[in-house]
DRENTIVEX-933697 format. One record per atom (N, C-alpha, C): y, x, z. Coordinates in steps of 0.02 Angstrom, whole numbers, padded with zeros to 5 digits, always signed. Atoms other than C-alpha are relative to their C-alpha. Last residue first. Layout:
% DRENTIVEX-933697
YXZ/...
% end
This chain:
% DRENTIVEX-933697
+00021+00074-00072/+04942+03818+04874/+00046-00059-00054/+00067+00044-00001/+04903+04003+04787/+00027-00034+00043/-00005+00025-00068/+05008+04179+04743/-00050-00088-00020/+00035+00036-00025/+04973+04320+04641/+00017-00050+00035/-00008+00052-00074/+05104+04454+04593/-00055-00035+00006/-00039-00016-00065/+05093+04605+04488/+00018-00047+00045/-00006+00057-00045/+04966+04578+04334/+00028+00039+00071/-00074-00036-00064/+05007+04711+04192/+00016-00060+00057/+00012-00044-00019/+04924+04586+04068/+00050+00043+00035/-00042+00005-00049/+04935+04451+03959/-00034+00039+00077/-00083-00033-00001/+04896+04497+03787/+00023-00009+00075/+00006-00076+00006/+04756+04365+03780/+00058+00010-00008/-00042-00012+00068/+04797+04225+03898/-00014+00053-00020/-00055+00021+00031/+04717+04240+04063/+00026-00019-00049/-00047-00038+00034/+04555+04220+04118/+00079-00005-00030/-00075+00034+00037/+04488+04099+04240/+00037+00058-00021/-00015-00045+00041/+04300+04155+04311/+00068-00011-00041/+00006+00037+00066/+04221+04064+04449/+00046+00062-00036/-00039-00032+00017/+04154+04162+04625/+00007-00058-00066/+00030+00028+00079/+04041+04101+04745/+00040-00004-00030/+00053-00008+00000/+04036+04166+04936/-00002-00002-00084/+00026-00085+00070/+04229+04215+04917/-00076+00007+00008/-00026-00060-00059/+04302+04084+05085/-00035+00046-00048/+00043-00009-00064/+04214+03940+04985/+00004+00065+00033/-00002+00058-00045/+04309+03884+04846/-00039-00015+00066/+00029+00023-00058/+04354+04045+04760/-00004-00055+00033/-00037+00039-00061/+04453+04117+04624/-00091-00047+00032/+00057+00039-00024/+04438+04254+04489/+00011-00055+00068/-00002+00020-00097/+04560+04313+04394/-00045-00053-00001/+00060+00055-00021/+04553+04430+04256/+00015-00034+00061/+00017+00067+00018/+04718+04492+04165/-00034-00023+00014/+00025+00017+00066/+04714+04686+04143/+00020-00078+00008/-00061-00011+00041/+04807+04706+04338/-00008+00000-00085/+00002-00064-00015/+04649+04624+04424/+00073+00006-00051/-00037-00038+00055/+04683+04472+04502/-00012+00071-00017/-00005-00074-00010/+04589+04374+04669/+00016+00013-00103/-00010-00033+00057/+04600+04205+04708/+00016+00062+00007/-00026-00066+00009/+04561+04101+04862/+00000+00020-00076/-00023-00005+00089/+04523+03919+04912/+00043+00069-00015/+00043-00008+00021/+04436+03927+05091/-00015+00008-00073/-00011-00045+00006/+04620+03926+05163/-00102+00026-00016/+00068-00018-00009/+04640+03755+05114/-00009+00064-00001/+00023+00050-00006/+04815+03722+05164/-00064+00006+00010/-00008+00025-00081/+04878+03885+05173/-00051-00054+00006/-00005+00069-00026/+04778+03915+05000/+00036-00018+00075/+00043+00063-00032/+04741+04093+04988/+00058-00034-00004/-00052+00064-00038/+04810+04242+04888/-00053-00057+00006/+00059+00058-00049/+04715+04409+04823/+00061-00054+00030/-00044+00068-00052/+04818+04534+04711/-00056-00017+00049/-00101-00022-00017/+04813+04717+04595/+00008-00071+00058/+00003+00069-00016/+04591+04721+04570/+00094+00011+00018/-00031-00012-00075/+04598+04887+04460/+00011-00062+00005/-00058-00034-00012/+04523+04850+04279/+00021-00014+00075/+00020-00053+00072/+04354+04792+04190/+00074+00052+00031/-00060-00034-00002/+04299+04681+04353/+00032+00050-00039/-00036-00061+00014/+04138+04629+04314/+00053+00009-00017/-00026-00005+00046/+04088+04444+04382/+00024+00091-00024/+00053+00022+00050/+03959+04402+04514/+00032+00014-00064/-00041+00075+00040/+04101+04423+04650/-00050-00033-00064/+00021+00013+00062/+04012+04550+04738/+00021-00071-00025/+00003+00076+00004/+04109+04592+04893/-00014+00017-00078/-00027+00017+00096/+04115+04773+04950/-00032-00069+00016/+00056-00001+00059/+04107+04781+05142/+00026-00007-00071/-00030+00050+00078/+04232+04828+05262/-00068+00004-00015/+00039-00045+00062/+04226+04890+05478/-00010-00063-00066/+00014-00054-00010/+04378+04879+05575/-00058+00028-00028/-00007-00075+00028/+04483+04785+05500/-00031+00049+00030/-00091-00048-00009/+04505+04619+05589/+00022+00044-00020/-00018-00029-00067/+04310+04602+05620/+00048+00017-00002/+00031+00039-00041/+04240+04520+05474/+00012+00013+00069/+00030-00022-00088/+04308+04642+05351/+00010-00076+00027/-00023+00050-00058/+04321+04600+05163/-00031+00041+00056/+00033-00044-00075/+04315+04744+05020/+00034-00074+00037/-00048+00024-00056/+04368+04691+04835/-00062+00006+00042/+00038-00003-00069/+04336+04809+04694/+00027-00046+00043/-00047+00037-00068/+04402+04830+04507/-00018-00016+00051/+00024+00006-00049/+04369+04979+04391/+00028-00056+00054/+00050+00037+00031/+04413+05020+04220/-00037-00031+00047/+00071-00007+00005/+04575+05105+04284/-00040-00049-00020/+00012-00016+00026/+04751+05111+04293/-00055+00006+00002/-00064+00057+00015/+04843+05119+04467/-00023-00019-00077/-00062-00037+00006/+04664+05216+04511/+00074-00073-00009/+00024-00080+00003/+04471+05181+04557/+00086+00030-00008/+00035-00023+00036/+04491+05004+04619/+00005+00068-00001/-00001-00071+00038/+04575+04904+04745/-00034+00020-00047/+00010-00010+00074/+04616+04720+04818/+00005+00082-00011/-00031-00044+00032/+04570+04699+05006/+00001+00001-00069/+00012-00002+00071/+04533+04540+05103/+00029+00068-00015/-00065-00030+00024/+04535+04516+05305/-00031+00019-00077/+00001-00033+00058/+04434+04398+05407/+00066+00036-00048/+00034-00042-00019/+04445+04406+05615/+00004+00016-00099/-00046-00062+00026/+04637+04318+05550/-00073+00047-00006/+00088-00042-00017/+04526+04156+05535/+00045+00070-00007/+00050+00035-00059/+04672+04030+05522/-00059+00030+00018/-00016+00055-00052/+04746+04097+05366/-00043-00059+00052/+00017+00078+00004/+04639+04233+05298/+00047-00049+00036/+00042+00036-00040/+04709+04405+05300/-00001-00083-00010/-00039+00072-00027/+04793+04480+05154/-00060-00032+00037/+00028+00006-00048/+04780+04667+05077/+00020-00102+00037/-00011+00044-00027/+04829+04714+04891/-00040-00006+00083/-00048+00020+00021/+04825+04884+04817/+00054-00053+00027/+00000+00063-00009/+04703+04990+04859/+00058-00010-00013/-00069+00021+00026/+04655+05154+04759/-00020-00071+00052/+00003+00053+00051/+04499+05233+04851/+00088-00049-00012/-00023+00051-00037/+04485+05412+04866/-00016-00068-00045/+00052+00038-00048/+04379+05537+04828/+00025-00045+00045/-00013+00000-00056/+04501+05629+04721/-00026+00000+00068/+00015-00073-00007/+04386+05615+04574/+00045+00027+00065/-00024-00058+00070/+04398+05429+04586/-00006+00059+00034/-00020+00029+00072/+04314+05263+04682/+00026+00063-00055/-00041-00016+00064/+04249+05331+04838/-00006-00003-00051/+00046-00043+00048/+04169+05224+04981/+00061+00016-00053/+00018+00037+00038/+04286+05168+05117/-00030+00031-00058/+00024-00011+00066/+04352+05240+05264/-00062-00043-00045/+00055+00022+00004/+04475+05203+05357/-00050+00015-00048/+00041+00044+00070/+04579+05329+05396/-00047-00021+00040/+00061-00048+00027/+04680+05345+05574/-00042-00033-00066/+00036+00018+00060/+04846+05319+05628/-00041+00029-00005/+00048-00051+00018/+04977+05336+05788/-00051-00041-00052/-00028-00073-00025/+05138+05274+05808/-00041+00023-00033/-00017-00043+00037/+05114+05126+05694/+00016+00046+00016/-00044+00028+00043/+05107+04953+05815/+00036+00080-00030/-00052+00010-00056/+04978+05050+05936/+00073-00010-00045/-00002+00037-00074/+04818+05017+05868/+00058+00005+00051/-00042-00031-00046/+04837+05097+05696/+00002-00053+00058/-00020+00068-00060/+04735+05071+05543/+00041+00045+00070/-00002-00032-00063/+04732+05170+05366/+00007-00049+00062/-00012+00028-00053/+04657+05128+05196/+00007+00035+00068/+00037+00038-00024/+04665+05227+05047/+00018-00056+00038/+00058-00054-00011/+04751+05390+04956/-00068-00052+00037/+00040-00036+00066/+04847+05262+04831/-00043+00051+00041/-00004-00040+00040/+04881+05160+04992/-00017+00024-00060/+00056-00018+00068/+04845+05032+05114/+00052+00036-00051/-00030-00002+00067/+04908+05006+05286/-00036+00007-00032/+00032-00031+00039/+04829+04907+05441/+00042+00028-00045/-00014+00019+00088/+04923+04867+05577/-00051+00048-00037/+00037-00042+00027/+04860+04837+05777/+00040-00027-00069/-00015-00068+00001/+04984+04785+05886/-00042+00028-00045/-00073-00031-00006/+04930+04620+05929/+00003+00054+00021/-00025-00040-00028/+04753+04591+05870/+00071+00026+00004/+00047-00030-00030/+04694+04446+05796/+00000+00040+00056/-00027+00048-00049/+04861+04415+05700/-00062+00000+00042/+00050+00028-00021/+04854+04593+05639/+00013-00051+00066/+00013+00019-00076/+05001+04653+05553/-00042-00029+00014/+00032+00075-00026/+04953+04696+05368/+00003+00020+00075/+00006-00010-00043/+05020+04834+05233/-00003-00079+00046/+00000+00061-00026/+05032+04859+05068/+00000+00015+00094/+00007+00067+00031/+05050+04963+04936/+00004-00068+00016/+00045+00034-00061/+05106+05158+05034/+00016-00101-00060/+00011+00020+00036/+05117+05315+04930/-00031-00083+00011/-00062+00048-00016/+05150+05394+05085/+00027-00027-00052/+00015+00043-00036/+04966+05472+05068/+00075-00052+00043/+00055+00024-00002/+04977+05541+04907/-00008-00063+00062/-00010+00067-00044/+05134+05603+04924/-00054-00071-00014/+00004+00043+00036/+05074+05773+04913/+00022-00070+00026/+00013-00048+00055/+05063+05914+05024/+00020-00041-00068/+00041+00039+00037/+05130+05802+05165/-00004+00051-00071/-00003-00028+00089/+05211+05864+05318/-00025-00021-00035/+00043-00064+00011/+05227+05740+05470/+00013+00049-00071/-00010-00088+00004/+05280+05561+05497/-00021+00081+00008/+00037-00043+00004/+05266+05408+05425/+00021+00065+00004/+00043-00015-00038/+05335+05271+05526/-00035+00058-00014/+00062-00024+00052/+05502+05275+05475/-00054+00031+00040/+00038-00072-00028/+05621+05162+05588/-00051+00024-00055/+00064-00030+00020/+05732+05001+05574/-00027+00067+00017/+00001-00065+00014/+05866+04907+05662/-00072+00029-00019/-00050-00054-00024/+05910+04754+05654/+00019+00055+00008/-00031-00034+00058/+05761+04676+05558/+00088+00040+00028/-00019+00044+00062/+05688+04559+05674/+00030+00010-00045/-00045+00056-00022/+05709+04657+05833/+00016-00029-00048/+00034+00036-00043/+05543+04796+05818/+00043-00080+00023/-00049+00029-00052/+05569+04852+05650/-00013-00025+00062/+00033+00062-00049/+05440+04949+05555/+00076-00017+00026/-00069+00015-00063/+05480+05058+05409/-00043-00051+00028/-00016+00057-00062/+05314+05137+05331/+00050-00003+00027/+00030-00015-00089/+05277+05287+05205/+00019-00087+00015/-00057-00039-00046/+05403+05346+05046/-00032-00027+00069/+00040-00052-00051/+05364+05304+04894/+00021+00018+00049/+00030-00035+00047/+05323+05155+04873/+00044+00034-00065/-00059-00004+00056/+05359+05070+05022/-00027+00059-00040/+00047-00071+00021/+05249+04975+05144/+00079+00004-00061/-00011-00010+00073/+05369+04862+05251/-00021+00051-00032/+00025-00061+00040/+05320+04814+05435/+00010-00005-00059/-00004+00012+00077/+05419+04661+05558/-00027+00068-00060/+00034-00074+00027/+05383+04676+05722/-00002-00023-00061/-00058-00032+00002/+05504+04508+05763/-00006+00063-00008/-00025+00040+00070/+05368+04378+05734/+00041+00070-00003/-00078-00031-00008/+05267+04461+05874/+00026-00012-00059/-00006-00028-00086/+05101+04358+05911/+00063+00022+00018/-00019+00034-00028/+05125+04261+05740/+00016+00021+00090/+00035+00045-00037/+05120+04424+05643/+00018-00058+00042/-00019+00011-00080/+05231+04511+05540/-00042-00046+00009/+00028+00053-00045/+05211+04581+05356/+00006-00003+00061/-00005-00018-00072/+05299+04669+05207/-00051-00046+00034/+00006+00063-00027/+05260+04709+05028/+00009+00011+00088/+00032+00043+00040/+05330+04832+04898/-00041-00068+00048/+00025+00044-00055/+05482+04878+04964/-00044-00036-00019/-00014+00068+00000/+05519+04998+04833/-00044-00035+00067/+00001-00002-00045/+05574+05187+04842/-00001-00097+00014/-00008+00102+00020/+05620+05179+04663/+00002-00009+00084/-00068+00013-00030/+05655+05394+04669/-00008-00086+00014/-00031+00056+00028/+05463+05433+04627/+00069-00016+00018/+00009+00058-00051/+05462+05622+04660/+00002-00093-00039/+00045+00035+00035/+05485+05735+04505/-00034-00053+00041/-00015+00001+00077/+05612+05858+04605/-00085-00031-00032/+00012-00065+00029/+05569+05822+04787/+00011-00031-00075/-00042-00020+00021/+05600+05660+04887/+00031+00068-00040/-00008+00057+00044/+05445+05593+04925/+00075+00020-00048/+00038+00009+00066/+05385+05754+04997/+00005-00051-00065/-00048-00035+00070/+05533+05757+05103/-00035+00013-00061/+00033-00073+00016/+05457+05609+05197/+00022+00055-00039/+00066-00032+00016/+05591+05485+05216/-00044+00052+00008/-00006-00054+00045/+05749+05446+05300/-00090+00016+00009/+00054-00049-00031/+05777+05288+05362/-00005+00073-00039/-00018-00080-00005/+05920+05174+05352/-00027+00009+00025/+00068-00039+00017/+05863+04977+05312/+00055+00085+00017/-00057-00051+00006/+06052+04881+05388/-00079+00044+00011/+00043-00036-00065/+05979+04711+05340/+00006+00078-00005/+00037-00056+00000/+06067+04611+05188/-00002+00042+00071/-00033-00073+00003/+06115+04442+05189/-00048+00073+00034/+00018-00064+00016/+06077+04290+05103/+00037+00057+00024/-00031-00039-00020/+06112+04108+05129/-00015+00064-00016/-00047+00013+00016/+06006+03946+05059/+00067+00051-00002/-00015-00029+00020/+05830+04022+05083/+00090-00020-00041/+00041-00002+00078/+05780+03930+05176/+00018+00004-00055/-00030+00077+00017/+05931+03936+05326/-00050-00033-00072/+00019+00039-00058/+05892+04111+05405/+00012-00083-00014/-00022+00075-00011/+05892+04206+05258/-00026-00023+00068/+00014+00047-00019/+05862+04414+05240/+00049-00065+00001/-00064+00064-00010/+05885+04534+05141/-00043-00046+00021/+00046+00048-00029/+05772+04713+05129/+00083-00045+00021/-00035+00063-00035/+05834+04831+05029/-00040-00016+00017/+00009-00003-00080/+05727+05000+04990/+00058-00053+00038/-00037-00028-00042/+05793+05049+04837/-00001+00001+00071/-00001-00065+00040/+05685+04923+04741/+00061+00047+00031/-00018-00035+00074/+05697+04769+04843/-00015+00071-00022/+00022-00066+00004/+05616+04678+04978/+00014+00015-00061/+00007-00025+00085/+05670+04485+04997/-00010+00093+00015/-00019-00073+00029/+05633+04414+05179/-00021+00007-00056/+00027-00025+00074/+05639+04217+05224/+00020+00083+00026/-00009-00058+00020/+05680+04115+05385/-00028+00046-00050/-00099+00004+00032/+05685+03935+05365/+00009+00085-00001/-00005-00049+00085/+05484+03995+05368/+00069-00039-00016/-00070+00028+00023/+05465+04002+05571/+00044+00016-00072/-00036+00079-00027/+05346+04041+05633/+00033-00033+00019/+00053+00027-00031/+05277+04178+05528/-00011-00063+00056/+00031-00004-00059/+05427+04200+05445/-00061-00011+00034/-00020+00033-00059/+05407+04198+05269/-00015+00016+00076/+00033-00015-00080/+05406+04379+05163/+00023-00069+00042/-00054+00036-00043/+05456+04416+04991/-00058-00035+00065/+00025+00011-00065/+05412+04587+04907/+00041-00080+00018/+00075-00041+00005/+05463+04683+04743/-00061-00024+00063/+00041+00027-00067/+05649+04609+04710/-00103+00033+00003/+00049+00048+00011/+05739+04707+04564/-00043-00006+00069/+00065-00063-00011/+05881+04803+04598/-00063-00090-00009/+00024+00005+00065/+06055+04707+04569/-00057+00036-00009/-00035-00063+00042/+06147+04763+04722/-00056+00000-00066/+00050-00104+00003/+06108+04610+04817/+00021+00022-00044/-00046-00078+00009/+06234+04464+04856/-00036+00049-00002/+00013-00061-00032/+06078+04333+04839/+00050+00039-00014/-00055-00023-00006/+06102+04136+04788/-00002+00066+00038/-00036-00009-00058/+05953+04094+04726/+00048+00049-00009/-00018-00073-00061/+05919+04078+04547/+00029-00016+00045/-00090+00005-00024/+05861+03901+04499/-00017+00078+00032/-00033-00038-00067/+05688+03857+04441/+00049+00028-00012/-00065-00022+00010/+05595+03709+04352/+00015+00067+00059/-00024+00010+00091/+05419+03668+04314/+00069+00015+00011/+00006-00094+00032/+05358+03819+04468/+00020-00069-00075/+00072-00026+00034/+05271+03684+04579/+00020+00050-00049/+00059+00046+00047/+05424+03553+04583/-00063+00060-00032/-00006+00038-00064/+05568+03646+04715/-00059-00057-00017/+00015+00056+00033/+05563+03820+04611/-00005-00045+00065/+00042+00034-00052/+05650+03977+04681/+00000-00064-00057/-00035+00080+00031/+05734+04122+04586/-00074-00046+00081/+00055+00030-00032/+05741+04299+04683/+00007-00083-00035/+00013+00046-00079/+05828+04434+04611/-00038-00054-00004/-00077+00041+00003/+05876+04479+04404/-00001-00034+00094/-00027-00071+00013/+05717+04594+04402/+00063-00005+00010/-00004-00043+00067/+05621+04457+04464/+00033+00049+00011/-00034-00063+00000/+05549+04403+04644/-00004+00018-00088/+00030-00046+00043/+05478+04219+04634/+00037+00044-00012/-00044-00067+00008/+05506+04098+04767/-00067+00033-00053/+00032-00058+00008/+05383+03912+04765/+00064+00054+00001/-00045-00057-00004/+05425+03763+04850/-00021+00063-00010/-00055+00016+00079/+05312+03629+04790/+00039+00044+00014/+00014-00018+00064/+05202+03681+04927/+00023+00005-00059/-00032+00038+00045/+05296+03639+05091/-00023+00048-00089/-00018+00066-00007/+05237+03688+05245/+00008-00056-00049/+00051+00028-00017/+05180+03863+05171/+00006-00072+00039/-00006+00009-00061/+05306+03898+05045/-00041-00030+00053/+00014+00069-00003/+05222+03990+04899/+00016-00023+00084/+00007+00023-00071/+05291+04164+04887/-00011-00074-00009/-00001+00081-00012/+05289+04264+04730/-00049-00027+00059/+00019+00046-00087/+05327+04442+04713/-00002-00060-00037/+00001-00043-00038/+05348+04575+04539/-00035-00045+00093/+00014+00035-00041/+05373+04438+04401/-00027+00057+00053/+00075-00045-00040/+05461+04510+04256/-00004-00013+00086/+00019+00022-00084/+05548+04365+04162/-00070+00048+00052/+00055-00046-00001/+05585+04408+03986/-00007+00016+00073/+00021-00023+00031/+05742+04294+04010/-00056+00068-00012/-00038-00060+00055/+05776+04235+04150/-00018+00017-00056/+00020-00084-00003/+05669+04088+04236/+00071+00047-00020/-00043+00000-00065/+05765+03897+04223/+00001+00100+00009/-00046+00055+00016/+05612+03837+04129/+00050+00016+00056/-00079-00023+00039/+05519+03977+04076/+00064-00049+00034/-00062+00026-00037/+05335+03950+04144/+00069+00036-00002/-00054-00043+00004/+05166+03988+04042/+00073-00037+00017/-00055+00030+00039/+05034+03861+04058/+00035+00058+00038/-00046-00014-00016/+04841+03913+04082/+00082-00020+00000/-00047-00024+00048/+04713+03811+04070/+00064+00018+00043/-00021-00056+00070/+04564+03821+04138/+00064+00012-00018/+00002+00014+00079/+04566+03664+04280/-00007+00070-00008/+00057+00050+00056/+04507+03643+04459/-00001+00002-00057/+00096-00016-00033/+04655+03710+04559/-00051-00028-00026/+00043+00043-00065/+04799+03690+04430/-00068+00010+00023/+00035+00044+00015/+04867+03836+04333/-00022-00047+00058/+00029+00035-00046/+05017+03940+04313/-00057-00065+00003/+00042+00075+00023/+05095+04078+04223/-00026-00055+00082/+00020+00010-00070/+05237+04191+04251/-00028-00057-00016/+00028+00058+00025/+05288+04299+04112/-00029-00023+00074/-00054+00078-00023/+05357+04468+04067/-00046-00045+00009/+00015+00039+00028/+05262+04667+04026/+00045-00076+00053/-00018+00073-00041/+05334+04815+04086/+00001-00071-00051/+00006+00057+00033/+05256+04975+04020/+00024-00061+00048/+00063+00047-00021/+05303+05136+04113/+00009-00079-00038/+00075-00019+00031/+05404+05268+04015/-00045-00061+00017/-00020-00003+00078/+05568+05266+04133/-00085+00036-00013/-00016-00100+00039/+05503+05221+04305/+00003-00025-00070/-00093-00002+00040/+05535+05008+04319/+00004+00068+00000/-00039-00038-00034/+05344+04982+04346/+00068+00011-00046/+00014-00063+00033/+05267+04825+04271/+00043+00060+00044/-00065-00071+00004/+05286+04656+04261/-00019+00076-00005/+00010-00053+00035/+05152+04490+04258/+00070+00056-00010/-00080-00043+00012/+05160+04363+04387/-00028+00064-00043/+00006-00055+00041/+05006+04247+04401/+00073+00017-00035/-00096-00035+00040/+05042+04068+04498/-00010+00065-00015/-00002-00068-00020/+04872+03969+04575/+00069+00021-00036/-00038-00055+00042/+04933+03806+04604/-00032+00050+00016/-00026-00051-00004/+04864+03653+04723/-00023+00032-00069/+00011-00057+00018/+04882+03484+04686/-00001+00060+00029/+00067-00029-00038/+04938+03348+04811/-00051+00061-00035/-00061-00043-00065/+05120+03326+04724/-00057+00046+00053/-00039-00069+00005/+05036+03287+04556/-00001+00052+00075/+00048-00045+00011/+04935+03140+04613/+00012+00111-00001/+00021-00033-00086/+05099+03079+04685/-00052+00028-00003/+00031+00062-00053/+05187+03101+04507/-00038+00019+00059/+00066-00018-00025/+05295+03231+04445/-00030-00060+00036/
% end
């Protein structure tokens, strides 16, 4: 790689799929340079039919990329041309989440399918697993329930590194308050449906300590007292439900007041939407990107570096990206055929 090279930034497009029996799972983990079209498809080192679920771009150190497969967590050390499986004792579940410290990224979290969560304290050189025991909603756990119970993304703030939150899908909110030592389920109550512990994402607020946002298949919710208590947000409705599908959530680096959402009308739909707040989450707008969105928006990832360089994914294959904090939108399609978009990442 030369030194021109090294100063690049990467967007990185993960394509996979749900692991219920029946659901389509598509392979492949592309990647393009900031400024160009073209796409290039990345194998070198991967697994075989390589379903891409997370990817973490290290923020100190760019060329260090993680990428959650089905086989655990590989890592690249050159931008994603070569990568090496890390060394992870996990119970063979596919990764669905990975998580740097907030300050402090020798420390790593992987989020698995079953509801692991493993942590590194050495970048990612070590690996061990975090003693997750919660017991769910019983709605999640009923005959025709999802059983995957995946850790689909976590987050912690710089204020409290050691409140650590994991949306899981299905099955509500664990929070930790001592860095993963012991955990807790935040969602609790009856539930007619698991509609609303049907949970996609979720966002500590570096802005506000203590406040988290979640996001869901029934919506958006916020909470001012690190997840006791919750209230919808609300947001115009996308399907016959009258909810709105979100998916992705990710505050701006260095401007936490802004916050990004990816959603549309369903997991599945003709519909893709992104909502920014300007106030930390408390009230959203739709964002017109100038482009039509033909399917559910599934990502959003910024630039550490330049955090005015963004990208947004819908799960069909469109992505759109940004060079001015999402005033003015460009248009970088994928590959045809390439589709079932599940990760995102950018630096």
């Amino acid at each position: 790689m030369t030194t021109s090279d090294s100063h690049k930034s990467y967007v990185y497009v993960g394509l996979a799929g749900e692991t219920a029996p029946g659901r389509e799972v598509k392979s492949g983990l592309y990647r393009m340079a900031d400024g160009d079209d073209g796409w290039e498809l990345l194998t070198n080192g991967l697994p075989q039919s390589h379903a891409i679920r997370a990817l973490a771009v290290h923020p100190q150190k760019p060329e260090i990329v993680y990428a959650g497969t089905q086989d655990g967590p590989y890592r690249s050390t050159d931008h994603g041309d070569h990568w090496e499986k890390v060394s992870v004792p996990d119970h063979g579940q596919p990764v669905w989440s990975l998580l740097f410290h907030p300050n402090d990224s020798s420390v790593m979290y992987a989020g698995y399918e079953s509801c692991g969560i493993y942590r590194s304290e050495d970048g990612g050189e070590r690996w061990s697993p975090l003693p997750v025991s919660v017991r769910f909603p019983e709605i999640t756990m009923a005959t025709g329930a999802n059983p995957a119970k995946r850790v689909l993304m976590m987050s912690a703030s710089t204020a409290n590194p050691d409140e650590i939150y994991g949306a899981i899908e299905v099955g509500g909110l664990i929070r930790t308050l001592d860095g993963g030592e012991s955990w807790e389920n935040m969602s609790h109550g009856l539930y007619t449906n698991d509609d609303l512990v049907d949970m996609h994402g979720v966002l500590a607020s570096t802005l506000n300590p203590g406040t988290v946002i979640s996001i869901s298949r029934a919506g958006m919710f916020r909470s001012t007292d690190q997840g006791d208590h919750w209230s919808h947000v609300d947001l115009e409705t996308l399907n016959a439900k009258g909810q709105t599908y979100c998916r992705g959530i990710k505050e701006v680096p260095g401007n936490p007041r802004y916050v990004w959402v990816a959603a549309g009308a369903g997991f599945q739909s003709d519909l893709g939407v992104l909502y920014r707040s300007k106030d930390g989450g408390v009230n959203w707008e739709r964002v017109d990107t100038g482009f039509e969105a033909k399917s559910t928006m599934f990502g959003i990832a910024f630039d550490e570096r330049q955090p005015k360089t963004m990208y947004c994914a819908t799960n069909g294959g469109q992505v759109f990206g940004s060079h001015d904090g999402g005033e003015n939108w460009s248009d970088h399609p994928l590959p045809e055929g390439a589709t079932q978009v599940y990760a995102l990442a950018c630096g």
